[in-house]
Structure formats: C-alpha cells, structure tokens
N, C-alpha and C positions, 0 to 999 in steps of 0.2 A: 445664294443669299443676297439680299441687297441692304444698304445701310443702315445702319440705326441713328434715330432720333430720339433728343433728349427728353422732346417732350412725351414721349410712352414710357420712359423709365418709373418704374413702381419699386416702392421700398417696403420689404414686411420684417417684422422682430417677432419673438416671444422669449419667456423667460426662461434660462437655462437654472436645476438645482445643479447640478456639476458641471466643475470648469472640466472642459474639453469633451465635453456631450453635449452636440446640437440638438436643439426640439424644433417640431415644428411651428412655425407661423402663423400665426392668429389674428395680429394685428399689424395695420397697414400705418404709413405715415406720409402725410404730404410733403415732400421736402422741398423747398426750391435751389437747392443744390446739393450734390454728396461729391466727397473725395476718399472713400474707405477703399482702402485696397490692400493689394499684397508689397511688402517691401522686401527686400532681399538681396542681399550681396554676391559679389565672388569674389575671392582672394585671388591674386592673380602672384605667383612663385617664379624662381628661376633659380639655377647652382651657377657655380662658379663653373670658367669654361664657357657661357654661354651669353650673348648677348639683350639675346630676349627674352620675354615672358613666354615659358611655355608650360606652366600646370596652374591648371582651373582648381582652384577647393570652391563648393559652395559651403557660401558663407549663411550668418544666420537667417531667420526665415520668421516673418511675423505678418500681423495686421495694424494697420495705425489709418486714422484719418478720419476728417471732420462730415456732417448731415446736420444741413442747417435746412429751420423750419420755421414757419411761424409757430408759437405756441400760443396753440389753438387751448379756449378755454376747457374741449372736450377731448378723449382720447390719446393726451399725452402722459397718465400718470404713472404709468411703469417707467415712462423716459425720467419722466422726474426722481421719481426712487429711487435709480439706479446712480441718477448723479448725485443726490443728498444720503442716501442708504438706510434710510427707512420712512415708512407713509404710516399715518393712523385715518382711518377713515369712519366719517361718523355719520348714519343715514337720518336725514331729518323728513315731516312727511307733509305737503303744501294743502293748503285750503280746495277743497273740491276733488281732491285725487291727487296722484300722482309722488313722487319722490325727491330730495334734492340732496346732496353728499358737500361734506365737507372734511377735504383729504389737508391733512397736515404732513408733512414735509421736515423732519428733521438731519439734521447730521449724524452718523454714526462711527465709530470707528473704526470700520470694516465696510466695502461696500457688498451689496450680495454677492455670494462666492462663486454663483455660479456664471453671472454675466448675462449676456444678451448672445440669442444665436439673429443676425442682423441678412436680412435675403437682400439681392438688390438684383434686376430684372431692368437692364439696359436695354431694352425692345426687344425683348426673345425672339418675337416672330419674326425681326428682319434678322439679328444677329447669330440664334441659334442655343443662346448657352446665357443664365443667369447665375448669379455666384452668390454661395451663400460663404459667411465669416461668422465663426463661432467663438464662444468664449469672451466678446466684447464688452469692455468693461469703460465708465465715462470718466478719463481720466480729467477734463476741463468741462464746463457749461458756461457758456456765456450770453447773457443776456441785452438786449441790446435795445432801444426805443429811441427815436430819430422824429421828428416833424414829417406829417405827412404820410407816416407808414405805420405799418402794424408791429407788435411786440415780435421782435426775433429771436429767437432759442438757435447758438451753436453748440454740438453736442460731440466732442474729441474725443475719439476712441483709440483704446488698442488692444488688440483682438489675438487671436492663436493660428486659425488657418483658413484658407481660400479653398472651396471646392465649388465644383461644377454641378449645377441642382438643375432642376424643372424650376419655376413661375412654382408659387403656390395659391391656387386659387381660392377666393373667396373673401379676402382677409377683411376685417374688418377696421374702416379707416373713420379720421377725425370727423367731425362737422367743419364746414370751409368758414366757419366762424371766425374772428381772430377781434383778439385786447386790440384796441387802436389808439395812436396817439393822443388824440383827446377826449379819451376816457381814463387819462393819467392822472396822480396825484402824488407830488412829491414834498413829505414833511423833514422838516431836521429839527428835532425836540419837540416836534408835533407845531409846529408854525412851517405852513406851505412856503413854498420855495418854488420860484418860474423859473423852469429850467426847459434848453433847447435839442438836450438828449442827455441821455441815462446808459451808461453801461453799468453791467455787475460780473463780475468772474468768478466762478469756483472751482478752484484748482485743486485736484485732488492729489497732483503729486504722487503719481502709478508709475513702478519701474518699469520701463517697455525694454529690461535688457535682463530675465532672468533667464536665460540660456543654460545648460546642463551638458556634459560631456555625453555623447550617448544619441543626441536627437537635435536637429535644426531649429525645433519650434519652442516659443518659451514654455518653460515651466509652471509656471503661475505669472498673476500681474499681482503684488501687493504694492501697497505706499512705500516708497524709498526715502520721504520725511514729511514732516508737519503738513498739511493740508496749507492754502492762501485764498485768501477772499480778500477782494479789492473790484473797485470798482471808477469809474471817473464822471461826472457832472456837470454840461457849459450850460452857465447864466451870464446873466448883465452886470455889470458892478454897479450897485444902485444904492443901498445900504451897507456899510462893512459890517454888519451883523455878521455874518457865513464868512467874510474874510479872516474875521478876527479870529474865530473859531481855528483855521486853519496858521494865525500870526503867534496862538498861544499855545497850538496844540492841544487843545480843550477837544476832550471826546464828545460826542453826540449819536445819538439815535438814527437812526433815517430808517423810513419807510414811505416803499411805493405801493399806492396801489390802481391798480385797474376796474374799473369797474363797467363791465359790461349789459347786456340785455337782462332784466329780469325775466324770470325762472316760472313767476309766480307772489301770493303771500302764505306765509305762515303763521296762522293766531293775528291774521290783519296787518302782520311787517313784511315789508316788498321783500323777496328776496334776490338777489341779482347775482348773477357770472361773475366773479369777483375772483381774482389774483391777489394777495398781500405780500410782498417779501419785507423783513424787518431785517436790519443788521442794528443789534442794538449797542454795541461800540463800535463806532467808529473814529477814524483821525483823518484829518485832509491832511495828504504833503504835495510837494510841489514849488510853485515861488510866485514872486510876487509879480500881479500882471502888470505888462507892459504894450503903453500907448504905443501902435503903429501907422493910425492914421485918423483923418477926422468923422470916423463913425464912431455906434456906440463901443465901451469897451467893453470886453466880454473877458471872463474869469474861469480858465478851467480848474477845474480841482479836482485833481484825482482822490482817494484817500484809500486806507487801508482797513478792514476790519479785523477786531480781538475777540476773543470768546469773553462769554461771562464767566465772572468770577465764578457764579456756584458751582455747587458738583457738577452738574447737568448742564451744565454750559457751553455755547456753541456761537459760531459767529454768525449764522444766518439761519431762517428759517422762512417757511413758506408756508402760504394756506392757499387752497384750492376751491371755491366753492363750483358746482355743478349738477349734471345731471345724468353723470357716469360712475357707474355701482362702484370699480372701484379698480385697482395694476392687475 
C-alpha cells in the first residue's frame, strides 16, 4: 500500500429512515475539510495491593466531528434539513423550458430520526479501506462568509458507528458553484448594513452521551435542551444606528441574502440562485467598542436569536432557490 492523500478523499451521505440502519449512498459532497470519526475511551482499573494499572474496561463507543463545505447553491439540501428538520419544496417552471425549485427550510422539533448514514473514502486506492458512520445526526451548522471567499457551511455531527465499506461509486455530487462574498446582502429592519463578515450558528443541542447498560454504542442522539441560534457581525462604527440597537437592547430582524447566477425568467422576472436566511428577532450583546489605534474603528456585535412569539414560531429560517428537484 502506499500513502494516502487528502486530496482524493471523497465524501458520500444518504438518508437513513432508522437510526442505526445504514443506507446506501447516493450523493456526494465536496468538502474542503472533514473530521468525523470514531471516538472511544478506555477505563483504565487497579485493586488494592497493586501499584499500577492493570485492567482495560473499554469504555463508550461513538461518532462525533465536523465536514466543512462550501455551500454550494446546488446539491446540499438534505444537509440542510437534516440540520433545520424539515424542507418544503415548491417546483416553479422558466420561460422556454426547463425548471426552478424553491426549498424552504424550517425548524422543527425533532430532527429526522433516522439521520445521515455519512461514507468518507480517504484514498481507498492507496490506503485500502473507506469508513462509513451511520446514524449521523447535525448536532451544530454553522455558517460563515469572510471577504474574498465564498459562503462556508460547518456541519457537526454525532453519529453511532464506524465500519469498514468499499468507495461507493457513482455518487452524485454538487455543481463547483458557490454564494460569494459579493453577492451578499445584509439588512437589519430591512436598511442594508456593510459588514466585513457574517457568522450564524444553529445549535441544536444533541446529547452525544445516551449510552445503555448492555452495549458500547449510543442509544439514540435526542436534544438534551433548547436549541441556540446566534450569530456575530464586524462593521465600521460609522452611524450609532446598529450601536444603539445593541445599547438598548432593542430587538431587530436581520436578514442575509446571497444572490447568485440566474436560473433563467419566469412570466418575464429573472430568476436567480438565491440563499435567504431571516432570523426575525434578534438582540446584539457584547460591549462597548474600544479605540486601540489610529485606524478605522470597527464594532463587533455578536447577538443572539428568539423564536417568534406565534404558535409556529422559530428563530431562523431559510430559503433555497435552484435548480435541484429536491433532499
């Protein structure tokens, strides 16, 4: 065998209906980095009489770790669902042919039960052996846009167990498409706001410790409390409008959007590649910035997001539009 390199590593998912039944692989993701693997302890004993360690217990036995991607306007909507817990998708149909989809992205209270079975092919042909992790469920997503780069998706998992597969061929993977920094827009109460990067986080708060007398591997992954949405924001202090907001604690709206290559027109309106996330309360915390030299001064603000009051209330929500049928 001779070494493996990173850059032949291939990643395939598909959707599992039951937790702790892998399915096969269907589709592929471009990642530009992964860390899923196996974790696993050992208890390490001794009796009295004796100085050292001498009895091994193994200990528990799981999968945890993050697959960071661009998120590509095409072929990531199962990854999305799985970390919001449910899509609607609506097929609309363009001028001269063709099709466009527009997937919604909501919260639910539950994520799918059965999870992601996740393959990941570290160069089989030098190394010998690809591993697949079944049962993966997106305990975090986090969203990320920076100057000069494209929209980044981390996607934190934990999973049930590690076997030894074959490579599944054929999978099918994204368009090398990606949202780019300046096809961004960031409002707060709908008046744009220039900003130098954008994170968002959705924590869904997954116990990664449901172990059972009986077996090494967890039992289920459920929520162990409240979900958390939060996110953070660097501008220029130019206006205290956005300061003040954060001085009174005054909730506000925010929403980003992306807006990519058009699609086509529909009834004569362009239609385009479009991302929306909306967090429609939110709070900036944090504190008050502080001059550290003679450039401009710059104002981070993190803040947190609240669900809406109504029944159907949620702190974030997303739209997808594209040219992919659908998870």
């Amino acid at each position: 065998m001779s070494t493996g390199v990173g850059h032949l590593t291939q990643i395939g998912f598909g959707e599992q209906l039951t937790y702790d039944t892998a399915v096969v692989r269907t589709k592929g993701l471009r990642a530009i980095e992964e860390g899923l693997g196996l974790k696993q302890t050992v208890q390490q004993k001794t009796v009295l009489g004796r100085v050292s360690q001498h009895i091994n217990i193994k200990g528990k036995r799981g999968v945890e770790g993050p697959i960071k991607t661009y998120l590509h306007p095409d072929g990531v909507e199962l990854l999305l669902k799985h970390a919001f817990g449910a899509i609607a998708s609506e097929e609309g149909e363009l001028d001269g042919g063709g099709n466009y989809y527009t997937h919604t992205f909501t919260l639910a209270g539950s994520l799918p039960v059965g999870g992601l079975s996740i393959e990941i092919d570290r160069d089989f042909d030098a190394v010998g052996a690809a591993y697949l992790y079944d049962s993966c469920k997106i305990s975090k997503l986090t969203l990320e846009q920076a100057l000069e780069d494209a929209l980044m998706a981390t996607f934190d998992f934990v999973g049930r167990e590690e076997t030894e597969e074959n490579p599944t061929e054929g999978l099918t993977y994204p368009s090398l498409r990606t949202f780019d920094w300046d096809q961004l827009e960031v409002t707060i109460n709908g008046t744009p706001i220039d900003t130098e990067s954008l994170e968002i986080v959705l924590d869904n708060a997954l116990d990664n410790d449901a172990h059972k007398l009986g077996s090494r591997l967890r039992k289920h992954v459920l929520r162990k409390e409240p979900r958390k949405v939060s996110g953070k924001l660097e501008c220029e202090l130019d206006v205290p409008t956005f300061y003040n907001l954060f001085r009174d604690l005054t909730e506000f709206e925010l929403v980003a959007i992306w807006t990519g290559a058009t699609l086509g027109d529909d009834d004569g309106t362009p239609v385009y590649r479009k991302l929306t996330v909306t967090l429609p309360r939110c709070v900036f915390i944090g504190e008050t910035p502080a001059v550290k030299d003679a450039g401009r001064i710059k104002l981070s603000l993190p803040f947190v997001a609240a669900a809406t009051l109504d029944s159907e209330g949620s702190e974030i929500e997303a739209e997808l539009v594209n040219s992919t049928l659908g998870a």
